[in-house]
N, C-alpha and C positions, 0 to 999 in steps of 0.2 A: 817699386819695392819699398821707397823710403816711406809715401804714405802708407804702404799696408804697416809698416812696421810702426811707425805714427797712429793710425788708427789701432795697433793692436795696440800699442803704449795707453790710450787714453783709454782704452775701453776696460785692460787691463788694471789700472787704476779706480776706472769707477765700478770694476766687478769689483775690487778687493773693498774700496772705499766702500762702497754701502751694504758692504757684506759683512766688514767690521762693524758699520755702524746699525744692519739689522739685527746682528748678534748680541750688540750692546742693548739695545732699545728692547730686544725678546728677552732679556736676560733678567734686564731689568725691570720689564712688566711684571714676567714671572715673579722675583722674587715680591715687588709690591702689591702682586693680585694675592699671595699665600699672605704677606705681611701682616695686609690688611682683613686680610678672612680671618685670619687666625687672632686678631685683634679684635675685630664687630664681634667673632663668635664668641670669644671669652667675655667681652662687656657685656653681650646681650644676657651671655648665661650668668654672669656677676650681679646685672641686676633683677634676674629673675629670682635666684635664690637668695637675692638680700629680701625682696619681699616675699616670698616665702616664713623666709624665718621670722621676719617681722607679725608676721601673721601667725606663725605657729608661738611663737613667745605670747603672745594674748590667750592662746588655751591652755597656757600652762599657769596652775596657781603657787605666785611668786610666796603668798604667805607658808606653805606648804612646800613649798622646795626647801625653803629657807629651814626651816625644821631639820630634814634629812642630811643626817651628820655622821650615821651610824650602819654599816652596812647590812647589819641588824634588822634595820627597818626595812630594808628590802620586799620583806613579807607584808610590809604594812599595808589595807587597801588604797592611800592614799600612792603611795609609790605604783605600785599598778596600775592603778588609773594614771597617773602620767605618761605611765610606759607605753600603755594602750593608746592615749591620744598621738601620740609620737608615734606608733608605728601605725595607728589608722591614714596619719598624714603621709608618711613614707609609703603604705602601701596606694596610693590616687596617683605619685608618680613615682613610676618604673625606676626614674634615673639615679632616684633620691640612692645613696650606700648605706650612707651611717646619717643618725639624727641622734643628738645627747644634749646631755645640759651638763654644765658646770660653773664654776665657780671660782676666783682668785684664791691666791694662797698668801701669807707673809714676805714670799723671796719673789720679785719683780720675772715674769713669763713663764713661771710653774704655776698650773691650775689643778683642779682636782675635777674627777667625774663626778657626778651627782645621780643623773638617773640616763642608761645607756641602753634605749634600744634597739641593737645589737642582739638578732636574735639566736648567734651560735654560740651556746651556752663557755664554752672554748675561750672565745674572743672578748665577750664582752669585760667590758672593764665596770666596777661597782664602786659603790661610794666610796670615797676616799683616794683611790687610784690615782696617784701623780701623772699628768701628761706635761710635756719640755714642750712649750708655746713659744720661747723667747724668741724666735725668726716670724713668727706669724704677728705681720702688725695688723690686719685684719681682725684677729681674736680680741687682743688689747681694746679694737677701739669699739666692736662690738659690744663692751660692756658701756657704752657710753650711749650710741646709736647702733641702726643697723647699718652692717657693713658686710662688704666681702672682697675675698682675695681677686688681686687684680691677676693673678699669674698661677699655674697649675701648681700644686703641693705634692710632692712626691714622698712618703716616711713607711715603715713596715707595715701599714695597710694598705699601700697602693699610690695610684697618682690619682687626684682628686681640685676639684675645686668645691671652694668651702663658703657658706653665708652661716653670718651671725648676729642676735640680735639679742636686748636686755631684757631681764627678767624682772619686772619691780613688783614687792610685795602693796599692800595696801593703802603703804604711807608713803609708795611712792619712791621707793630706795631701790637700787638693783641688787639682789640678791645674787645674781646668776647670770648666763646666758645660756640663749639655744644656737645650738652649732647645725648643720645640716651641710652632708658631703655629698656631692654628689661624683660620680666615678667617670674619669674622663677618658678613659685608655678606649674606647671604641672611636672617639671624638679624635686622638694622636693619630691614629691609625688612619683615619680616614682623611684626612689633614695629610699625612704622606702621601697616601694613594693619591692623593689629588695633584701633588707637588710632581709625583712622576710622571701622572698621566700630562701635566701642561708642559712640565721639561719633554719629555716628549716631543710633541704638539710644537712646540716653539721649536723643537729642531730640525721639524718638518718643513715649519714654515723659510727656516732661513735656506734651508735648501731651494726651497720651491723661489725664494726672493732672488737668491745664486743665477737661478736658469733663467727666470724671467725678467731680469734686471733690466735692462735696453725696451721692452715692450709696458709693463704695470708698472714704473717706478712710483709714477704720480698715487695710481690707482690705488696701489699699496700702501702708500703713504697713508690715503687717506683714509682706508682702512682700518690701520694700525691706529691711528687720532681717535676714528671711532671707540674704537679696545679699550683706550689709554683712558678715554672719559670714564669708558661704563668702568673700568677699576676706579675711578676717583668717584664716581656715582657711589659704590659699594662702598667705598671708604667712609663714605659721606653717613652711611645708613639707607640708602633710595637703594632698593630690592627694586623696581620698576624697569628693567631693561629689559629691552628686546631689539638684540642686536638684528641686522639682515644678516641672514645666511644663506651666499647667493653661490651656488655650484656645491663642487664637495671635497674643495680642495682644503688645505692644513688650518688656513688661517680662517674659512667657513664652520671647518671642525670646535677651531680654537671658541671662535664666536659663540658656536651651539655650545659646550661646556661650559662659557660663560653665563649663556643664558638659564642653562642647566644651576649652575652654581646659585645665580641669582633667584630663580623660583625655589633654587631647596633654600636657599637662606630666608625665603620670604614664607615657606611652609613650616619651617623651623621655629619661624617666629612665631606665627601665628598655632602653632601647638604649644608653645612655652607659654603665650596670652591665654588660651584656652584653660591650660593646667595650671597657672594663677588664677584667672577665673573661678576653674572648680573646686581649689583648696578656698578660695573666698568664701563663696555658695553654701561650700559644706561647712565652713565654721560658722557662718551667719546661721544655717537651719539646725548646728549642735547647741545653739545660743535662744532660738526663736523659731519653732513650728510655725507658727502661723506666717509668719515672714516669708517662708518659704512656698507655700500655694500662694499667697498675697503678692509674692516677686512675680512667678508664671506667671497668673493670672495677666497681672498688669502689663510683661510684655507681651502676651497672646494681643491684647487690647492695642496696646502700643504699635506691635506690626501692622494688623490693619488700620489703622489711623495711617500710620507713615506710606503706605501703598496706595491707601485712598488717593491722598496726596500729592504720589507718583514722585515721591522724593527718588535721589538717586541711590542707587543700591547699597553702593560704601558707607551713606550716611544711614539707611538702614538698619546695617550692620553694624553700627556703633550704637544709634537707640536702642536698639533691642537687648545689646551689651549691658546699656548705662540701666534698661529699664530691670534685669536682671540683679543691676550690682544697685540700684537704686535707694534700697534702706541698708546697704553695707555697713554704714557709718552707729548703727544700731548695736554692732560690737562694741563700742565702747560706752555703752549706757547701761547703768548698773540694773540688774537682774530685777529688783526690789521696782524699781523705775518703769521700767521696761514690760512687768506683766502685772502691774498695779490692775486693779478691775473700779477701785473706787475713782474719783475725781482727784487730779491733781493738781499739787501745790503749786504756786509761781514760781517755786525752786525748781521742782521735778518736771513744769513744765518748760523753764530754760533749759533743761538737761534738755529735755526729746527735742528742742529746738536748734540745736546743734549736732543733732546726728548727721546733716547731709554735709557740714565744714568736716566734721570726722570720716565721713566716706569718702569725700574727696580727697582729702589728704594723705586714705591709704592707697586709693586709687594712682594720684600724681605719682608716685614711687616708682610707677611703669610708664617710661615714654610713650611707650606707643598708644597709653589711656590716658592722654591729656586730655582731647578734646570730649572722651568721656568723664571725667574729671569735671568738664567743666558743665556737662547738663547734671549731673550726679548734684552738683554744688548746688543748682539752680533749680531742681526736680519744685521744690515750696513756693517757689518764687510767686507773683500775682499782678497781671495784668497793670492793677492799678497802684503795684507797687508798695505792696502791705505784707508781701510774702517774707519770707526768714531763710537764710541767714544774713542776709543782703538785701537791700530795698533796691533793687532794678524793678522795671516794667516795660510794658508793651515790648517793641521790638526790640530791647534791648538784653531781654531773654533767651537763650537762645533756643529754636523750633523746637530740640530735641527734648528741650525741658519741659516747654508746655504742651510738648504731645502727651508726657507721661504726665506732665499736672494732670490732666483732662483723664488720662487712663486712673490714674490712681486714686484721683476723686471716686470715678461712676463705680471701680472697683469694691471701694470701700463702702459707699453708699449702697450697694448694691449686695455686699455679701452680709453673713449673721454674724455679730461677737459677740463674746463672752453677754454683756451687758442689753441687746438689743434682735431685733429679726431687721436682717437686709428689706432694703425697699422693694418692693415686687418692680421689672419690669416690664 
C-alpha cells in the first residue's frame, strides 16, 4: 500500500508538474507565434507600402501640386491628371483604401489635403481640408523620406495602415507628400481567427500531453523544440518550414497550421513582391514605351540563357525579375534625356549612365530584392571591367548580370530604333 501511495505521489506530481509546465510552454508559444506573425505581417506590409508610395510620389508632378491652393482648381486639367494617376495606381492593388497628397500647414501635425482620390464624391476631402496628423509620426517624417506606420491607424475612416513619401518640385524642395492607406480590418480578423484556432489546438495538445505523460514525455518534448524553432524561424523572416506531421493527433494538427501559416506568409509575400513589381513596370512603361517590349524582350532572352545553363530555379526567378526591373532606374532620367534621338552630350550621357545605381536603389527598398538589386546594379558592367556604374569584372560580376549583359546587348543590336534598322539575324 505505501508504494502504491508512493508511486501515485510521484506520478501525481509529475502529471501536475509537466502539465503546468506544458501549459506554460503552449501558452507561451501561442502568444509568441501570434506576436510574431502579427509583427513580420505588419513590417512586411510597412515596407511594401513605403515603396509603394515612394514610387507613386515620382508620378506625381511636385511643380504642379505646388500650384493647387484653391479648391477652385479642382476642375483644373492638371489636378485630374493627378487624380487619375492616383487612382490608376490604387486601382493595380485591390488593398490600396485611400491614396491622397498633401501638405504641412503653419501649426506643427495639421496638414491640409491637396488632391484626394477618394472616389465617393461624399467622402472625399479637397483642397484645403484640415486633417489632425499630430499622433502620426510616420506622416511627419514622410515629408523627409519615405516612411510608414509601424502599428495599425484606427480614425473615422476605419483601421488602416498607412505609407508616405515626398513630393519635390523641380528644384528639389518638398512640396508635399503622397499618403497611400491601405485597409487592414480583413488582416484583424484573420489575425483572431488564427489566435483561436491555435488556442484551440494548444489545448488539445495539453490534454493529449495530460494522458500521455509517463509514455511520449521525451517524444513530446522534442517535438514541441521543433514548434518552438519554426516560430523563431518565422520571427526571423525564413517562411521555409516544413514541419513533420507525423499521425493526426493536436500537436501533428498544430504542426500542419504552422506549416500552413508559413506557406501563406511565404505566398503573401511573394503577391506583395509581385504587386511592387507591377506598380514598378507600370510606371517605368507610363515613363518609356519602348522600355517596356525592350524589358520583355530581354527577359524572354534572359530565361533561356539561364536554362541553357541549368541554373537553379530560385536564381531563375530572380533573373528574370531583375531582367524585367532591369532599366527601372530610367525613372529618374529626365524625359528630355531619356527620348533624345540626336547624340548625346557627356552630361546627358553621365545622366543615362546612372540609371542602373538609380534602379538599384529603388529596388534595395524591398528586402527581399537585394540580391536583385544587386545584378540590376551590375546589368552595364563588362568583363574587362570598363562597364558603368562600377568597374568590377570577370567573376566578380555576378551571373545574373552578365546573362542580361549578353541578353540586352543581342536585344538591342537586334531590334529597330528610332535612328537605325536592327541587325538581321
Amino acid at each position: 500500500m505505501g508504494r502504491f501511495q508512493v508511486l501515485f505521489s510521484l506520478r501525481s506530481k509529475l502529471f501536475f508538474a509537466f502539465f503546468s509546465v506544458s501549459a506554460l510552454i503552449t501558452m507561451t508559444i501561442t502568444y509568441s507565434l501570434y506576436s510574431h506573425m502579427r509583427t513580420d505581417h505588419i513590417n512586411t506590409l510597412s515596407r511594401g507600402i513605403m515603396n509603394i508610395a515612394a514610387v507613386t510620389a515620382l508620378q506625381v508632378d511636385g511643380d504642379t501640386l505646388e500650384q493647387m491652393v484653391d479648391p477652385e482648381q479642382e476642375n483644373l486639367p492638371e489636378y485630374i491628371d493627378i487624380k487619375e494617376r492616383l487612382n490608376r495606381i490604387a486601382g493595380e492593388i485591390p488593398d490600396i483604401k485611400y491614396i491622397y497628397t498633401m501638405r504641412k500647414t503653419d501649426q506643427s501635425g495639421q496638414y491640409t489635403f491637396i488632391v484626394d482620390a477618394d472616389p465617393d464624391a461624399e467622402s472625399v476631402a479637397h483642397i484645403g481640408d484640415i486633417y489632425d496628423g499630430s499622433e502620426l509620426t510616420a506622416m511627419a517624417a514622410g515629408f523627409v523620406a519615405p516612411s510608414a506606420d509601424q502599428e495599425f491607424v484606427t480614425d473615422k475612416w476605419g483601421t488602416t495602415l498607412s505609407g508616405y513619401a515626398p513630393v519635390r518640385n523641380s528644384n528639389g524642395e518638398v512640396v508635399g507628400v503622397v499618403g497611400i492607406d491601405i485597409d487592414v480590418e480583413t488582416m484583424i480578423k484573420e489575425l483572431a481567427d488564427f489566435t483561436y484556432k491555435v488556442i484551440y489546438q494548444s489545448i488539445v495538445v495539453i490534454m493529449l500531453c495530460a494522458v500521455a505523460i509517463f509514455f511520449i514525455s521525451n517524444r513530446f518534448a522534442r517535438r514541441f523544440r521543433l514548434i518552438n524553432k519554426a516560430v523563431d524561424e518565422l520571427a526571423s523572416g525564413n517562411c521555409d518550414i516544413d514541419l513533420a506531421v507525423d499521425g493526426g493527433d493536436a500537436i501533428a494538427l498544430l504542426s500542419a497550421r504552422i506549416n500552413n501559416l508559413a506557406a501563406t506568409l511565404h505566398t503573401e509575400r511573394e503577391d506583395m513582391l509581385l504587386s511592387t513589381i507591377k506598380v514598378l513596370v507600370n510606371a517605368l512603361e507610363a515613363k518609356d514605351k519602348y522600355t517596356s517590349g525592350h524589358s520583355s524582350e530581354v527577359e524572354a532572352l534572359t530565361l533561356e540563357i539561364a536554362r541553357e545553363l541549368r541554373l537553379p530555379e530560385k536564381d531563375i526567378f530572380n533573373i528574370a525579375i531583375a531582367a524585367t526591373l532591369h532599366d527601372i532606374g530610367k525613372i529618374g532620367i529626365p524625359d528630355q534625356v531619356l527620348h533624345k534621338q540626336d547624340k548625346l552630350t557627356e552630361e546627358e550621357w553621365s545622366l543615362i549612365k546612372k540609371h542602373p545605381s538609380i534602379g538599384a536603389a529603388i529596388i534595395a527598398g524591398i528586402p527581399s530584392l537585394q540580391e536583385i538589386a544587386q545584378i540590376v546594379m551590375h546589368h552595364h558592367a563588362r568583363w574587362d571591367g570598363t562597364g558603368y556604374p562600377q568597374s568590377i569584372s570577370k567573376t566578380g560580376i555576378p551571373i545574373g548580370a552578365r546573362i542580361i549583359a549578353v541578353a540586352d546587348s543581342f536585344q538591342a543590336m537586334t531590334s529597330d530604333r528610332p535612328y537605325r534598322k536592327g541587325m538581321p539575324i
